[in-house]
Biopython code that builds the backbone (N, CA, C, O; Angstrom):
import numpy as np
from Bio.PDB.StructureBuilder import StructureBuilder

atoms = [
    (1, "UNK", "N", (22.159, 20.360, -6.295)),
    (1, "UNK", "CA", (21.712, 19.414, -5.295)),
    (1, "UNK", "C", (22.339, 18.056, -5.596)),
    (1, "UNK", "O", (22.210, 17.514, -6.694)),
    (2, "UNK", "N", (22.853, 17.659, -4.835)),
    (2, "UNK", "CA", (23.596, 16.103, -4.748)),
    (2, "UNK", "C", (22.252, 14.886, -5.231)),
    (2, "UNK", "O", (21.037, 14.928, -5.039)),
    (3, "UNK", "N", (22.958, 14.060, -5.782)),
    (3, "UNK", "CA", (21.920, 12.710, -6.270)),
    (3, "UNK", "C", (21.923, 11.667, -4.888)),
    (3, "UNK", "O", (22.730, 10.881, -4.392)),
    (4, "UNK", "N", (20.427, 12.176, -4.552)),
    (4, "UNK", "CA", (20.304, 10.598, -3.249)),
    (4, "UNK", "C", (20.247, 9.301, -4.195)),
    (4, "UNK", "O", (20.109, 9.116, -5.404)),
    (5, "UNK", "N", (20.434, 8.431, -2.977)),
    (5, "UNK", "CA", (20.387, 7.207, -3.367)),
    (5, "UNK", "C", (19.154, 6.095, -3.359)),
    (5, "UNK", "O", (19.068, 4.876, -3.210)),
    (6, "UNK", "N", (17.980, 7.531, -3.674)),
    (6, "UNK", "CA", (16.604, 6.893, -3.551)),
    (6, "UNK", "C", (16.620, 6.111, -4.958)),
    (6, "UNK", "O", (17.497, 6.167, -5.820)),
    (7, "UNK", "N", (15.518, 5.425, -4.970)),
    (7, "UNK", "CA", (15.412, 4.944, -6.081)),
    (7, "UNK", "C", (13.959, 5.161, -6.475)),
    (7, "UNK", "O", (13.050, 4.333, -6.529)),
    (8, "UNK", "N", (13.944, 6.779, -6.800)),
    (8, "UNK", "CA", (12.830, 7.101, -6.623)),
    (8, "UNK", "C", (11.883, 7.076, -8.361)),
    (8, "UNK", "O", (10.730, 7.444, -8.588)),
    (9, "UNK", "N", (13.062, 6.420, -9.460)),
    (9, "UNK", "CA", (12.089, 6.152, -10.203)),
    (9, "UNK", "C", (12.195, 4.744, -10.565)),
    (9, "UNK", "O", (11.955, 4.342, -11.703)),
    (10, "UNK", "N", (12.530, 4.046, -9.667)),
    (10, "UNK", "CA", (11.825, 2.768, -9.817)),
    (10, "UNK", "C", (10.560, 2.125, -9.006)),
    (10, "UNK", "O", (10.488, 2.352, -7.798)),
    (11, "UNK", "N", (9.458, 1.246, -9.710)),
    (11, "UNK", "CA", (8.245, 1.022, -9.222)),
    (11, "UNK", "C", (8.287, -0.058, -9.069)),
    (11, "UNK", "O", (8.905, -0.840, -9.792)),
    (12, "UNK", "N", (7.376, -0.462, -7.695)),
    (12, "UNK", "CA", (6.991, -1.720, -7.544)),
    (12, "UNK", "C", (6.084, -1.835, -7.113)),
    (12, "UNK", "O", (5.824, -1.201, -6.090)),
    (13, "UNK", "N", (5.125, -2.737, -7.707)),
    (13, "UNK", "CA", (3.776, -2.510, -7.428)),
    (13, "UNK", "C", (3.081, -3.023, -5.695)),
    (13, "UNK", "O", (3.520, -3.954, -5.019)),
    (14, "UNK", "N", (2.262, -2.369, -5.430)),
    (14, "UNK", "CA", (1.455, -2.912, -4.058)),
    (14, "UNK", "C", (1.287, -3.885, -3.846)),
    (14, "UNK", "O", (0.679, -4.519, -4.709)),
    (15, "UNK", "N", (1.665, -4.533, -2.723)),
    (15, "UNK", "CA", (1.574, -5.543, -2.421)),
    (15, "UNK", "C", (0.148, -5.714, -1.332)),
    (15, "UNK", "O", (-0.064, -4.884, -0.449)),
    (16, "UNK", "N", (-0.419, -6.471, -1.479)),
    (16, "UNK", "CA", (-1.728, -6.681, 0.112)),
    (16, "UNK", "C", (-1.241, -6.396, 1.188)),
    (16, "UNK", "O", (-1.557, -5.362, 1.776)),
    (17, "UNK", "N", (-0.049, -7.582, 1.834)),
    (17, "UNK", "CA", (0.950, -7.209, 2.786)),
    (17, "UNK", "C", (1.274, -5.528, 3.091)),
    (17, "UNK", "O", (1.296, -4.896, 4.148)),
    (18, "UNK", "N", (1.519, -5.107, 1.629)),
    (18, "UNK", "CA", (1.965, -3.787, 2.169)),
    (18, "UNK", "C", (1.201, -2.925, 2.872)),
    (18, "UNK", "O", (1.341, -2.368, 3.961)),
    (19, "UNK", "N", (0.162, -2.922, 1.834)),
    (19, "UNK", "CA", (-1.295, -2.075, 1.676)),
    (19, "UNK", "C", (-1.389, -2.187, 3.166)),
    (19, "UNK", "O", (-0.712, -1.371, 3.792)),
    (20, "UNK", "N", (-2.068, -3.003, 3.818)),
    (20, "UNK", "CA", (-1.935, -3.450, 5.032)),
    (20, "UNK", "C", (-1.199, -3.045, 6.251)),
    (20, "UNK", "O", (-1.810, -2.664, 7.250)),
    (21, "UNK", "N", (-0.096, -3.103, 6.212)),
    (21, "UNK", "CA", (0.987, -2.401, 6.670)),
    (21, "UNK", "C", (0.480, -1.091, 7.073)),
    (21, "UNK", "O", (0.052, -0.670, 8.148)),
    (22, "UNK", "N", (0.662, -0.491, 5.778)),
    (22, "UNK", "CA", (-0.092, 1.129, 5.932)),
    (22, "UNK", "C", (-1.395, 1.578, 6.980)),
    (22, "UNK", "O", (-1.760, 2.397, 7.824)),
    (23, "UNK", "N", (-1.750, 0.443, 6.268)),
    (23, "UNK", "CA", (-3.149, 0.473, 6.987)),
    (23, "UNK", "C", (-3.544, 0.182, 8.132)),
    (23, "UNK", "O", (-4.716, 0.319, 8.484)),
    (24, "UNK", "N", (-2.862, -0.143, 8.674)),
    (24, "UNK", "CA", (-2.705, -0.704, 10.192)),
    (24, "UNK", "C", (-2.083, 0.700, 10.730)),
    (24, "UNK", "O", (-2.748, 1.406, 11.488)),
    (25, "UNK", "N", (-0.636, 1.114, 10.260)),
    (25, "UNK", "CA", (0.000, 1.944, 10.747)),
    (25, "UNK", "C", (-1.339, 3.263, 10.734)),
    (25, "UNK", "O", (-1.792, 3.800, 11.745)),
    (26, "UNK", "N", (-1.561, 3.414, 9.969)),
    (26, "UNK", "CA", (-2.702, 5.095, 10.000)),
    (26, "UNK", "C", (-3.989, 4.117, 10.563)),
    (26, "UNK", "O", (-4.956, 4.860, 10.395)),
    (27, "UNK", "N", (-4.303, 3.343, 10.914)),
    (27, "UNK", "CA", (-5.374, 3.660, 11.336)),
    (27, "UNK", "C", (-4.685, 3.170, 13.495)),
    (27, "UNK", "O", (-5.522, 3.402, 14.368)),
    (28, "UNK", "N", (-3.534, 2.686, 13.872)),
    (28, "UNK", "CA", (-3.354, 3.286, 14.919)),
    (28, "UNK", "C", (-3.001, 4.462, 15.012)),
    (28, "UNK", "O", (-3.165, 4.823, 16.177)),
    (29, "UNK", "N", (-2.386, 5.673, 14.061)),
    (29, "UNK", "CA", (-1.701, 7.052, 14.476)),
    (29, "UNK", "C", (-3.418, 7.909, 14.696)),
    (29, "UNK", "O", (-3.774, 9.014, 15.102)),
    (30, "UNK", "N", (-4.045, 6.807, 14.226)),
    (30, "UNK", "CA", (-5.661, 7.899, 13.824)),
    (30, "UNK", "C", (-6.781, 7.496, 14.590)),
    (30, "UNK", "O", (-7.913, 7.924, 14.361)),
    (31, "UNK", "N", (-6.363, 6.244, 15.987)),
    (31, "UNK", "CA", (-7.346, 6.564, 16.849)),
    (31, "UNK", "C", (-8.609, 4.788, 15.746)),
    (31, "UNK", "O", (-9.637, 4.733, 16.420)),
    (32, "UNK", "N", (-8.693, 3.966, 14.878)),
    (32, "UNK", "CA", (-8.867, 2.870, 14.514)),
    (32, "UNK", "C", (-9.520, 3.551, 13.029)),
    (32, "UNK", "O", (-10.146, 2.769, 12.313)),
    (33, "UNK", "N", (-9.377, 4.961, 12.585)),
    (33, "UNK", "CA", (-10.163, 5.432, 11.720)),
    (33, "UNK", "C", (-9.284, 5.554, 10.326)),
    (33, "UNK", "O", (-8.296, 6.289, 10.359)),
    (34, "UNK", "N", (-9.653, 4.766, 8.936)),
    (34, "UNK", "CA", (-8.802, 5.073, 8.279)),
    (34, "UNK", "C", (-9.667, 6.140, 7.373)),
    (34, "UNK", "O", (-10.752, 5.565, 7.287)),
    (35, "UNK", "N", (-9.762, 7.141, 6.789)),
    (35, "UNK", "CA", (-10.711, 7.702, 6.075)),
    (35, "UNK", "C", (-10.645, 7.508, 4.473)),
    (35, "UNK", "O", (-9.611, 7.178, 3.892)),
    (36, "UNK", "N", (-11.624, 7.704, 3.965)),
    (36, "UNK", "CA", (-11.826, 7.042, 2.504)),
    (36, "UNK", "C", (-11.282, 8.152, 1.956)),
    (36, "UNK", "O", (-11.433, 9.295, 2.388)),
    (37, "UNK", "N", (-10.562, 7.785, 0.877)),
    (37, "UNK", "CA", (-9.564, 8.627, -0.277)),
    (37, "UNK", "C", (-7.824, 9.018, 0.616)),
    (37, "UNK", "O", (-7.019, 9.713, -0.004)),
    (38, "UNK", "N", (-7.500, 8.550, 1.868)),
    (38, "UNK", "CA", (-6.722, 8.999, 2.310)),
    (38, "UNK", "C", (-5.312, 7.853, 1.706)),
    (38, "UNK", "O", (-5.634, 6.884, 1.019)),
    (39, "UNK", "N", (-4.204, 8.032, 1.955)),
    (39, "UNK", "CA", (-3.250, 7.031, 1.215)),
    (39, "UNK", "C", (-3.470, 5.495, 1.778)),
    (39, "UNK", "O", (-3.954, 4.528, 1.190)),
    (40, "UNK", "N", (-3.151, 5.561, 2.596)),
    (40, "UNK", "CA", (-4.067, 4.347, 3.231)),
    (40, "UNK", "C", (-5.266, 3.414, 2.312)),
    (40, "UNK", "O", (-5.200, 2.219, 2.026)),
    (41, "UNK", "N", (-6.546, 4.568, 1.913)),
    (41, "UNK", "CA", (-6.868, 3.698, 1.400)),
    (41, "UNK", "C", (-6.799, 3.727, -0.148)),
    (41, "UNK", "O", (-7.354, 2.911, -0.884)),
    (42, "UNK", "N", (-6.259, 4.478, -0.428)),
    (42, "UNK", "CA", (-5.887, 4.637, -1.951)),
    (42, "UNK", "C", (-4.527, 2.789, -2.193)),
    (42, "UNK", "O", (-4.500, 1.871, -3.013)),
    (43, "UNK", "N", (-3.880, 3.067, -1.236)),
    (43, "UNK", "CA", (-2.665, 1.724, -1.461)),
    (43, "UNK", "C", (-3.502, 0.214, -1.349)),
    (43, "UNK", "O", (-3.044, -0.762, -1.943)),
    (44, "UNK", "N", (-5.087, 0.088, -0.329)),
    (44, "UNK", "CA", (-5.477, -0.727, -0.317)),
    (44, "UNK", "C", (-6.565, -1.423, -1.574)),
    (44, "UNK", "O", (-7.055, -2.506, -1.895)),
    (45, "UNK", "N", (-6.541, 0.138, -2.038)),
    (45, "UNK", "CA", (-7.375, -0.377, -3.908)),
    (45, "UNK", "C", (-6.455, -1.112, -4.873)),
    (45, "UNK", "O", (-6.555, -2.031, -5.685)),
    (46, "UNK", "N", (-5.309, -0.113, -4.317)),
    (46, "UNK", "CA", (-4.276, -0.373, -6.094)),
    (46, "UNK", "C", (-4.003, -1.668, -5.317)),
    (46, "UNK", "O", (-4.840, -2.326, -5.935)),
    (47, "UNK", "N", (-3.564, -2.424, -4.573)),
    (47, "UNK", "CA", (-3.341, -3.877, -3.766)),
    (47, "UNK", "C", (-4.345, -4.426, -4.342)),
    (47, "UNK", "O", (-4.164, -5.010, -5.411)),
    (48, "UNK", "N", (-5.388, -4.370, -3.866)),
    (48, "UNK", "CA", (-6.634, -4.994, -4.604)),
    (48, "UNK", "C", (-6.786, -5.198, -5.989)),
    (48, "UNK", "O", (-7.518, -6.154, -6.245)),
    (49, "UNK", "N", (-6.233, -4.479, -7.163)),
    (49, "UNK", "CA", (-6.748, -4.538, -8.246)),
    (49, "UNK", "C", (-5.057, -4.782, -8.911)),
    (49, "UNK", "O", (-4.914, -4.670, -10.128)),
    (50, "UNK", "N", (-4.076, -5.048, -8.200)),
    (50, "UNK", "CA", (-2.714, -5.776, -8.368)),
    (50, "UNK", "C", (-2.735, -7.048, -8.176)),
    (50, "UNK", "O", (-1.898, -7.877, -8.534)),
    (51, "UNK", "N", (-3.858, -7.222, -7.514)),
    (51, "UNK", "CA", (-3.908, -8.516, -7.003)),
    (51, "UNK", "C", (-5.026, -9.739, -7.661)),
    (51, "UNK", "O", (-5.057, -10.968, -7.598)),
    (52, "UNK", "N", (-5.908, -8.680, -8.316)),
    (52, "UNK", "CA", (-6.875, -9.252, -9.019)),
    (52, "UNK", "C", (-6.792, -10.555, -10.062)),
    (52, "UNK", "O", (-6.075, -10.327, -11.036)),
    (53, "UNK", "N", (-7.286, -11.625, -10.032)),
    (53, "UNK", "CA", (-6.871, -12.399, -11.439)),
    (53, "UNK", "C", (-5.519, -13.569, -10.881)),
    (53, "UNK", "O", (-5.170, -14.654, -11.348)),
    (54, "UNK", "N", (-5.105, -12.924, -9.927)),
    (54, "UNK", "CA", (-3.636, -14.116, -9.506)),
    (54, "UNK", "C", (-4.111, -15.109, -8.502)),
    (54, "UNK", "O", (-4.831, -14.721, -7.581)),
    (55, "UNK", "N", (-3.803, -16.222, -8.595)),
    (55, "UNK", "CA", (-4.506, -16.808, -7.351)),
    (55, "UNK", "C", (-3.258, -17.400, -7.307)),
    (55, "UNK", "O", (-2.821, -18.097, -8.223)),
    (56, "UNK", "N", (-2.294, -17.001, -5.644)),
    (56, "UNK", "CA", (-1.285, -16.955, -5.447)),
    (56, "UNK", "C", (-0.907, -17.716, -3.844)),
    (56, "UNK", "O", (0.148, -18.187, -3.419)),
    (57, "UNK", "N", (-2.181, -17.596, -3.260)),
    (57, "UNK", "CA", (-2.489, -18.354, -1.913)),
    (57, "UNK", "C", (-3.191, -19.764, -1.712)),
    (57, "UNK", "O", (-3.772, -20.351, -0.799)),
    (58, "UNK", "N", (-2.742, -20.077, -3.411)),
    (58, "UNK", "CA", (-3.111, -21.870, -2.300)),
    (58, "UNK", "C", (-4.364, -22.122, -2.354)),
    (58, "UNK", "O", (-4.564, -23.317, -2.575)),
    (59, "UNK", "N", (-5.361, -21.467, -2.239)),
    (59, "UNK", "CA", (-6.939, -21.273, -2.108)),
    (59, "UNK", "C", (-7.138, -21.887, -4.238)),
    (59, "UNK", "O", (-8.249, -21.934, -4.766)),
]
sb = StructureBuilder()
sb.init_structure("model")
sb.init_model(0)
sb.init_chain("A")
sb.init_seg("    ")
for serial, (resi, resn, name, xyz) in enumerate(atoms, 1):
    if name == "N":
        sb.init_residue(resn, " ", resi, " ")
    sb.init_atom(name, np.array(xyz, "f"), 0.0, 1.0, " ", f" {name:<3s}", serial, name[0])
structure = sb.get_structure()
């Protein structure tokens, strides 16, 4: 099998923005419903607890 040009072992952590993103996107494909444990909201924890401790907005 040929090497894609993913960069599939490099990480970067969740962003809110992103989390978000997601989350918007599945909960229009799903009718406004995001369901608990689904990726959606699994990306909006790890965001949350990436985010924990930084105060990055000014606030």
């Amino acid at each position: 099998m040929a090497k894609s040009n993913s960069n599939s072992g490099a990480r970067t952590a969740m962003t809110p923005s992103a989390a978000a993103r997601i989350q918007g996107a599945t909960a229009r494909s799903t009718g406004g419903i995001v369901a608990k444990g689904s990726f959606a909201a699994r990306a909006q924890s790890v965001a949350a607890r990436n985010g924990a401790g930084k105060s990055g907005n000014g606030k």
